[in-house]
LUMVO-892995 format. One record per residue (C-alpha): residue in one letter; x, y, z. Coordinates in Angstrom, 2 decimals. Example, Ala and Ser with C-alpha at 12.3 -4.5 7.8 and 13.67 -1.06 7.14 Angstrom:
  type        X        Y        Z
     a    12.30    -4.50     7.80
     s    13.67    -1.06     7.14
END
This chain:
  type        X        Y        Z
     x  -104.45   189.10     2.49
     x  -102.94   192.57     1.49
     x  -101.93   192.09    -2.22
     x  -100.50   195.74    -3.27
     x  -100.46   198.91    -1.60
     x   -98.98   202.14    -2.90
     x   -99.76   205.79    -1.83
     x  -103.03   205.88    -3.91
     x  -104.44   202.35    -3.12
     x  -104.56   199.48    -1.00
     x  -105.81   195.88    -3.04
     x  -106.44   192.91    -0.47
     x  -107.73   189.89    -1.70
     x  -110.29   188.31     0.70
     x  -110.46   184.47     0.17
     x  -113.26   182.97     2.59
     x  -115.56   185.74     1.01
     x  -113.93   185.13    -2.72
     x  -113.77   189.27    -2.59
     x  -111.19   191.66    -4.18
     x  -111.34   194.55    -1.71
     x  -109.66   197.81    -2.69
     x  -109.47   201.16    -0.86
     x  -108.50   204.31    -2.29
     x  -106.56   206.56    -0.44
     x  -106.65   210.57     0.19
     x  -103.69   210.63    -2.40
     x  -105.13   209.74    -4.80
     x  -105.59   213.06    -5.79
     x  -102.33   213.21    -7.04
     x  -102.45   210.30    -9.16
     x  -101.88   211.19   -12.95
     x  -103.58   209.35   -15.44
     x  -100.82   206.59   -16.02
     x  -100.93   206.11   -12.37
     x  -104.72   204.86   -12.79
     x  -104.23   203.00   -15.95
     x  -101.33   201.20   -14.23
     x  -103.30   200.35   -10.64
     x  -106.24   198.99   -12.84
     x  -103.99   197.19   -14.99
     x  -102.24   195.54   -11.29
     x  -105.50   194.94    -9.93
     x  -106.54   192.82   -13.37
     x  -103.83   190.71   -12.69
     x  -105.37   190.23    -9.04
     x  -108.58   189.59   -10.87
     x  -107.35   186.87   -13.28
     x  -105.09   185.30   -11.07
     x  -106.88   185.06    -7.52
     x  -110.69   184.84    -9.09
     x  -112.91   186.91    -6.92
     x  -116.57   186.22    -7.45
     x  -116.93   189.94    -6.16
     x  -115.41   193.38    -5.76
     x  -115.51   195.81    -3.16
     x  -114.43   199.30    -4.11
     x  -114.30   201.62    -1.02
     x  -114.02   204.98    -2.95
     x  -114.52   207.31     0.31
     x  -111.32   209.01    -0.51
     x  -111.10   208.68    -4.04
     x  -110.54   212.16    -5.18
     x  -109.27   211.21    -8.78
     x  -110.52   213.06   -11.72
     x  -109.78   211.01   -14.84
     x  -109.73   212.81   -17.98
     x  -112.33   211.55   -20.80
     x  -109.47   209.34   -23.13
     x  -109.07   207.38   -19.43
     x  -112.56   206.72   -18.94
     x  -113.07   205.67   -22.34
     x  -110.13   202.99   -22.52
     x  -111.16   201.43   -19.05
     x  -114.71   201.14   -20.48
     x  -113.05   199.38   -23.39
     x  -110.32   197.45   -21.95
     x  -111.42   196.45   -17.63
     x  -114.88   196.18   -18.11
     x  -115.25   193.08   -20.75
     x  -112.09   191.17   -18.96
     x  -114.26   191.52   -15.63
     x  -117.08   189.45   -17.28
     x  -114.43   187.26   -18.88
     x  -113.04   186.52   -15.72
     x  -116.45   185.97   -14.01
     x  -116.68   188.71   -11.62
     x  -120.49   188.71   -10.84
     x  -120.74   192.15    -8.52
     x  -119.48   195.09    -7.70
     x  -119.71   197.14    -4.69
     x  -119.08   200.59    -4.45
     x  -118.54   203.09    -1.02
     x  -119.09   206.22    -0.70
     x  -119.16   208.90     1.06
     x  -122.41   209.40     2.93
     x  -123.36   213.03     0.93
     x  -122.48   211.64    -2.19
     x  -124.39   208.46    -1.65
     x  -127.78   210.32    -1.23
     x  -127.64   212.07    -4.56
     x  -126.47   208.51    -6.44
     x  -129.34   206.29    -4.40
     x  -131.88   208.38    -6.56
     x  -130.08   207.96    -9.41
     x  -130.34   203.87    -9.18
     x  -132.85   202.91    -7.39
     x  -132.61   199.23    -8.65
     x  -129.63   197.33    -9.19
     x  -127.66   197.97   -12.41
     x  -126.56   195.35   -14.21
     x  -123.80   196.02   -16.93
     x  -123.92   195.27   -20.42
     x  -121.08   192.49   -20.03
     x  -123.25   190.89   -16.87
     x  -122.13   191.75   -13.69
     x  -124.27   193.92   -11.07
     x  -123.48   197.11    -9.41
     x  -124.60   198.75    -6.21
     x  -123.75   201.56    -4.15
     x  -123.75   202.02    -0.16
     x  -122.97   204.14     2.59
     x  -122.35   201.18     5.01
     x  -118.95   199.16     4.66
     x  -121.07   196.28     6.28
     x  -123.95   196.70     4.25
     x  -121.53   196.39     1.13
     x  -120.12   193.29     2.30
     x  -123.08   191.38     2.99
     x  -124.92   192.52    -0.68
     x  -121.67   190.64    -2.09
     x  -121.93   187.89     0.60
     x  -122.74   184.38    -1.32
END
């Protein structure tokens, strides 16, 4: 079910799977800062209200380059109301070139301070069935 879509994002909300799916678009590029803040802020409220066990962040065409103050507050304010929320993974995609340089980087799972586990793939289908239950 398609929740939100602007130029710089599209947040769907799979229910069987209990997955919050978002795909970042090519203009994303032109977001500003605000624009990011506000499109995590929208996709909280997805979080808290819908419940996903998982997410699955398809950042192929993610071309946004937040500035440090922006990093810093969405360390601060998303991560902790994920765990509060009870996400338990995240799944990232990405592009095929930059996937090979992050596999060596984690080689194991990561698993956040406030509990939930990361991965990253190359595969859309390998994504989905690492979150599968």
């Amino acid at each position: 079910m398609r929740l939100f879509e602007n130029d710089f994002i599209q947040i769907d909300f799979w229910s069987q799977d209990k997955i919050l799916h978002y795909t970042w678009l090519p203009d994303s590029a032109k977001m500003t800062d605000a624009d990011f803040r506000h499109i995590l802020e929208q996709q909280m409220a997805f979080v808290l209200e819908h419940k996903p066990d998982n997410m699955l962040i398809d950042s192929r065409a993610f071309h946004f380059i937040m500035d440090e103050e922006t990093q810093k507050w969405a360390n601060r304010t998303m991560f902790p109301r994920y765990h509060e929320a009870s996400v338990q993974k995240f799944a990232f995609i990405l592009l095929p070139e930059l996937y090979e340089h992050v596999k060596e980087a984690y080689l194991y799972e990561d698993v956040s301070p406030e509990g939930f586990r990361t991965w990253y793939f190359d595969d859309p289908e390998a994504a989905r069935c690492w979150l599968a239950p």
